[in-house]
MIDOSE-1310 file (N, C-alpha, C; in nm, 2 decimals, decimal comma, always signed):
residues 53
xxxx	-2,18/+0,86/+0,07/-2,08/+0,87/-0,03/-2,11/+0,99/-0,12; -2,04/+1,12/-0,09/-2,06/+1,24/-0,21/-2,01/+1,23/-0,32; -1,90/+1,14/-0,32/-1,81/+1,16/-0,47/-1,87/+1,05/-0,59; -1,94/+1,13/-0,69/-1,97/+1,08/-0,84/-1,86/+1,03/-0,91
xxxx	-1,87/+0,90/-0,94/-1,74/+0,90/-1,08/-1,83/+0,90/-1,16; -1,78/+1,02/-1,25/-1,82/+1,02/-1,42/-1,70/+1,02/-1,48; -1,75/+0,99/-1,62/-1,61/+0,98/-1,69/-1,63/+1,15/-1,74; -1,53/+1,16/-1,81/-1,49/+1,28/-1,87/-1,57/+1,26/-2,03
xxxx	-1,58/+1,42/-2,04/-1,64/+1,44/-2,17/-1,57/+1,39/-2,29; -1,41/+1,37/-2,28/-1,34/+1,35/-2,36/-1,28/+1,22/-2,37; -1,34/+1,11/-2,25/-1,35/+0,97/-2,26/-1,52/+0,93/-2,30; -1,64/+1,03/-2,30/-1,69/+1,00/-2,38/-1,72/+1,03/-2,54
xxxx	-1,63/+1,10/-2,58/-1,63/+1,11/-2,72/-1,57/+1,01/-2,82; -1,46/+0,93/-2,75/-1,40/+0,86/-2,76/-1,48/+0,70/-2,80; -1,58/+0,71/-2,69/-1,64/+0,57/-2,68/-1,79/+0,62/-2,78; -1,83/+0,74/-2,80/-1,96/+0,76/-2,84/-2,00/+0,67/-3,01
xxxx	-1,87/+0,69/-3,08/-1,91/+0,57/-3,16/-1,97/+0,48/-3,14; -1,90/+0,34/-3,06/-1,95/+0,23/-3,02/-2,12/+0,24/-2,98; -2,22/+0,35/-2,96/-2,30/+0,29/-2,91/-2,38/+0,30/-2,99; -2,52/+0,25/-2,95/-2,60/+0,19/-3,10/-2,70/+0,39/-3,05
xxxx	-2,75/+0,34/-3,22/-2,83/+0,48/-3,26/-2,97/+0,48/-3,17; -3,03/+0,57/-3,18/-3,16/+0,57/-3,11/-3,25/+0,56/-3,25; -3,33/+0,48/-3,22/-3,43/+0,46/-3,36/-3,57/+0,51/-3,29; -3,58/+0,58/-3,28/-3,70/+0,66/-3,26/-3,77/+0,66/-3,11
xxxx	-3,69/+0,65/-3,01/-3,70/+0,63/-2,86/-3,57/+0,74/-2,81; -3,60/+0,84/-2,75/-3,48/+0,92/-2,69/-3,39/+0,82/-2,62; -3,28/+0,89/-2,61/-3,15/+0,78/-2,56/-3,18/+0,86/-2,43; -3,10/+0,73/-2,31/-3,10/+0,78/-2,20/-2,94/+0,87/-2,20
xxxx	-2,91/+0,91/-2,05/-2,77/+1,01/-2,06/-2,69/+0,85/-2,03; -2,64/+0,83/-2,12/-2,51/+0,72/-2,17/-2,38/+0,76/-2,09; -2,35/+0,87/-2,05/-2,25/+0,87/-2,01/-2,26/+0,85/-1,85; -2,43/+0,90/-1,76/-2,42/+0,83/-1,63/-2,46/+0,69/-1,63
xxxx	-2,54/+0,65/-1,72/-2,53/+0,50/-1,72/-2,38/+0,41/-1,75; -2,31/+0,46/-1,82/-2,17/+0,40/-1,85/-2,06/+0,42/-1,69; -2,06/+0,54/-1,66/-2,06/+0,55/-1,53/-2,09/+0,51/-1,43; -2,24/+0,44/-1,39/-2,26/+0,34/-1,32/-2,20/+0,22/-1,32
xxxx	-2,23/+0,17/-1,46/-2,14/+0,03/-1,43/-1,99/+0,02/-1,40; -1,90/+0,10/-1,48/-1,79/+0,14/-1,41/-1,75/+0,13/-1,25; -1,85/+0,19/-1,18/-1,84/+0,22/-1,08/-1,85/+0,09/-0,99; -1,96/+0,06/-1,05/-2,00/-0,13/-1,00/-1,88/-0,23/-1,00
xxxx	-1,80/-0,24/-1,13/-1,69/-0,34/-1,18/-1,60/-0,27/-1,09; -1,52/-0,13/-1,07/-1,44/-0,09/-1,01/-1,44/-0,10/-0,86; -1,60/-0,08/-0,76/-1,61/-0,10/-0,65/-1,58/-0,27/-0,65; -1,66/-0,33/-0,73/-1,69/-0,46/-0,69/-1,84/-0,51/-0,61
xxxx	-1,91/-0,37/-0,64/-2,06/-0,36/-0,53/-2,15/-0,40/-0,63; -2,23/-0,48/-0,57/-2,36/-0,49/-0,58/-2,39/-0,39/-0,65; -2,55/-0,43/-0,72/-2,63/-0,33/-0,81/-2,71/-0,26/-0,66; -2,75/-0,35/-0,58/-2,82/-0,21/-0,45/-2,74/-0,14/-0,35
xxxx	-2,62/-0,15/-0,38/-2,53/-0,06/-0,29/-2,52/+0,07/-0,39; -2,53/+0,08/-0,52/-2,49/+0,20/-0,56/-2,60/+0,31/-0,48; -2,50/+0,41/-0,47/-2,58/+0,53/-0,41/-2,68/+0,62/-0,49; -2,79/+0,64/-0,42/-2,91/+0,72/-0,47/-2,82/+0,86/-0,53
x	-2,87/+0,90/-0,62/-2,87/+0,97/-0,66/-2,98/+1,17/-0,69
């Protein structure tokens, strides 16, 4: 499977409110983790079928 869904930069600006602040721990990248699950709920796959990365 080559094809990545990410969302767009302009469906994450959208949502970047909603997420909580980093209190002194770097944030991970939010937009490929929001992406992942997306992708999970949309496939309907399992957490070990997502593809390596």
């Amino acid at each position: 499977m080559s094809e990545i869904f990410l969302l767009s930069e302009r469906q994450m600006e959208r949502i970047r409110p909603y997420f909580p602040l980093a209190h002194g721990v770097p944030r991970v990248d939010d937009r490929r983790v929001l992406s992942g699950i997306l992708y999970v709920i949309r496939n309907g796959l399992q957490w070990k079928y997502i593809p390596k990365t």
